[in-house]
C-alpha positions in Angstrom: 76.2 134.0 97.0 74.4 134.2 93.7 74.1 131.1 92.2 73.7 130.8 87.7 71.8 128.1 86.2 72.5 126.6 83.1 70.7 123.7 81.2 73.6 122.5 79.8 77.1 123.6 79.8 80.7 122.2 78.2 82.1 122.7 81.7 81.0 124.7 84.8 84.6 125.4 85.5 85.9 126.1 82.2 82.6 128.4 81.7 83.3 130.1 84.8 87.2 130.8 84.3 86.3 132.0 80.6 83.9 134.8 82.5 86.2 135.9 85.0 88.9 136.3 82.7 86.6 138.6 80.8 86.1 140.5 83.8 81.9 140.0 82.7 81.6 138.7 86.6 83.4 138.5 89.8 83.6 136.4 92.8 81.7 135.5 94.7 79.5 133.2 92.1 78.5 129.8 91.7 77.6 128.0 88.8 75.7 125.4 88.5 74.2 123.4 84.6 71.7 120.2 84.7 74.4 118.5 81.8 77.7 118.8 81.2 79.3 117.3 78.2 83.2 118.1 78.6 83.4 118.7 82.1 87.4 118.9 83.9 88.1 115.8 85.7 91.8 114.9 87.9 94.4 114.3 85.5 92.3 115.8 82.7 90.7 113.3 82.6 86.4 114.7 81.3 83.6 114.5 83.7 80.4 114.9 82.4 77.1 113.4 82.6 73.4 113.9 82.3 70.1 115.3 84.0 69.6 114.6 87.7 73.3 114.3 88.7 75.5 117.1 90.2 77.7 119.5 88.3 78.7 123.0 90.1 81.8 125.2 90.2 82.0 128.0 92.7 84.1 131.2 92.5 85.3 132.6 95.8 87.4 135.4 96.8 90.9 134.4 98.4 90.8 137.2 101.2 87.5 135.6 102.2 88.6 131.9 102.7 90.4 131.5 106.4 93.8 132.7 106.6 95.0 129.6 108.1 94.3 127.4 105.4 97.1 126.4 103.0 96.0 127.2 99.2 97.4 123.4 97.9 94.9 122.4 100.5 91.8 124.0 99.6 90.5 121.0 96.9 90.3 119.2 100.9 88.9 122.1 102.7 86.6 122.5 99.5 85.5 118.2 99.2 85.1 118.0 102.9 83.2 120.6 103.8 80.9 119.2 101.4 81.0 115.4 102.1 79.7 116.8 105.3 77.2 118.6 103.5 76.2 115.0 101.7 76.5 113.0 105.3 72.7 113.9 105.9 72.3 111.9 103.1 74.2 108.5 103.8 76.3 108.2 106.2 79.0 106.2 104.6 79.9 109.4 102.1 83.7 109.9 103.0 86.9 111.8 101.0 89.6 109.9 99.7 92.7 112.4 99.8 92.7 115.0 98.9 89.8 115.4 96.4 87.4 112.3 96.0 84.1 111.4 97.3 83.5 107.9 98.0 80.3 106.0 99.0 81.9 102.7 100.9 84.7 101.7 98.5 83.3 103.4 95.0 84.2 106.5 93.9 81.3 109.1 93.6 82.5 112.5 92.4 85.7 114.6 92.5 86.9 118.1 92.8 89.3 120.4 91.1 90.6 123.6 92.2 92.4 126.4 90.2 93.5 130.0 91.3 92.6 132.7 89.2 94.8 136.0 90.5 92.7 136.7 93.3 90.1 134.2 93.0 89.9 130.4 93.7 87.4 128.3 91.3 86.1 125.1 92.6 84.6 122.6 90.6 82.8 119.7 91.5 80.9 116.5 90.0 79.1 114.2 91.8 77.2 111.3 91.0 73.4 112.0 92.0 71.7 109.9 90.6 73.1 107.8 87.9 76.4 105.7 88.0 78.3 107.9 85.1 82.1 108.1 84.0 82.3 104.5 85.3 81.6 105.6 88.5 78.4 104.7 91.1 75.7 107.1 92.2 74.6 108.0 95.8 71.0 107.2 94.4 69.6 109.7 96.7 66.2 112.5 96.2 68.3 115.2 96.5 68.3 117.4 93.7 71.8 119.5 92.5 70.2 122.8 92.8 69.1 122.0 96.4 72.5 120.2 97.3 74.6 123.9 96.1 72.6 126.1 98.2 72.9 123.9 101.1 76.8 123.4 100.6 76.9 127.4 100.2 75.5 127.8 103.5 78.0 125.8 104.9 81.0 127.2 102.8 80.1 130.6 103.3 80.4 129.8 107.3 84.7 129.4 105.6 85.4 127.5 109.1 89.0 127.6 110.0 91.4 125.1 108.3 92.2 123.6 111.7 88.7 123.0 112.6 88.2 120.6 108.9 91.5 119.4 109.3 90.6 117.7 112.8 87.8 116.0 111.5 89.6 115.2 108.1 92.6 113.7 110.1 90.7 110.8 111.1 88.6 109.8 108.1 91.9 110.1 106.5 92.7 106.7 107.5 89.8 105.4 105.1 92.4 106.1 101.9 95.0 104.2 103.4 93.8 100.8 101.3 93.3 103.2 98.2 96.2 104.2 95.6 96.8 107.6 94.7 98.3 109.6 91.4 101.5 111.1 91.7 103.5 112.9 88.8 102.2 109.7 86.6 103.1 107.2 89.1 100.5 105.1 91.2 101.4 104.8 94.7 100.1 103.4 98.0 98.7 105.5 100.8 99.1 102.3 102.9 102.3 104.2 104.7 101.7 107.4 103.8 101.9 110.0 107.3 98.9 113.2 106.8 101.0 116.4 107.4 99.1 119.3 109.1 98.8 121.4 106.1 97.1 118.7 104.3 100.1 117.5 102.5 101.5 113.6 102.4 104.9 112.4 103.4 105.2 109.3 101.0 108.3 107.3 100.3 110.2 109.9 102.3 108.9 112.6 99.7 106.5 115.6 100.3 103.6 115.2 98.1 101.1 118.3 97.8 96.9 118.1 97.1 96.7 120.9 94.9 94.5 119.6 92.1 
């Protein structure tokens, strides 16, 4: 996948919906800028940050993800596929449903998927380096340019839903102290039940990850 490289950007995602849109590129592209100063965080909420720290969107074409994985899904199949990607970096990386990294019990990063007609954009931000957005870094070596082409390699394997969601079913039980956002409301994953296509059952209603 060919990979752009920007020294600084408002927003990888925004950028790179603004260019498909255009029709000036195509999937599959990634994205990546060294700064981003009005990046797209969950609940619209900005994500953005300086030098050293991570800050990627990648453009992929929906006939090429697997055909058994549900589209509200894909910010999980997207986030874990990279926490694994991070593992070899600390071992206590893990993703708090559906789209969060966390190192221990501090948020790290985030990602935010959107469908453009036939293409789904991922964006991602992740704390490198330096504790930014209120948030704690991994404080590892690793630099973003490095951490992308190593995440491609494993993307661009697009494993089968199943195959993430087995491994994802189990950390999932990591998020059950945390609190999650729904439709403006805070509420407990404590009791939640993880359906199979990477939705939750909570409080008897059927709450989707698309993000």
């Amino acid at each position: 996948m060919e990979i752009v490289s920007f020294d600084t950007l408002a927003s990888t995602q925004t950028y790179l919906l603004e260019q498909l849109k255009k029709q000036s590129v195509q999937a599959p592209l990634a994205v990546i800028a060294n700064q981003q100063y009005s990046g797209i965080g969950s609940r619209d909420n900005s994500w953005s940050g300086g030098e050293g720290n991570f800050f990627a969107s990648i453009a992929v074409n929906l006939e090429d993800l697997p055909k058994d994985l549900p589209l509200e899904s894909a910010s999980i199949y997207f986030s874990f596929i990279m926490k694994q990607t991070l593992e070899a970096h600390d071992e206590n990386i893990w993703l708090k449903w559906p789209n969060d990294f966390y190192l221990n019990d501090e948020k790290i990063g985030g990602t935010i998927t959107k469908k453009f007609k036939n293409t789904l954009v991922c964006g991602m931000g992740i704390n490198l380096k330096d504790s930014q957005n209120g948030y704690r870094a991994l404080e590892c070596d690793i630099s973003a340019q490095f951490l992308l082409e190593k995440y491609l390699l494993a993307l661009e394997k697009f494993p089968k839903w199943k195959e993430v969601f087995r491994e994802y079913e189990i950390e999932f039980e990591l998020s059950r102290k945390f609190s999650v956002h729904i439709e403006n409301d805070k509420k407990s994953l404590s009791d939640a039940t993880l359906c199979a296509d990477g939705s939750l059952m909570i409080e008897g209603k059927r709450v989707f990850s698309l993000r």
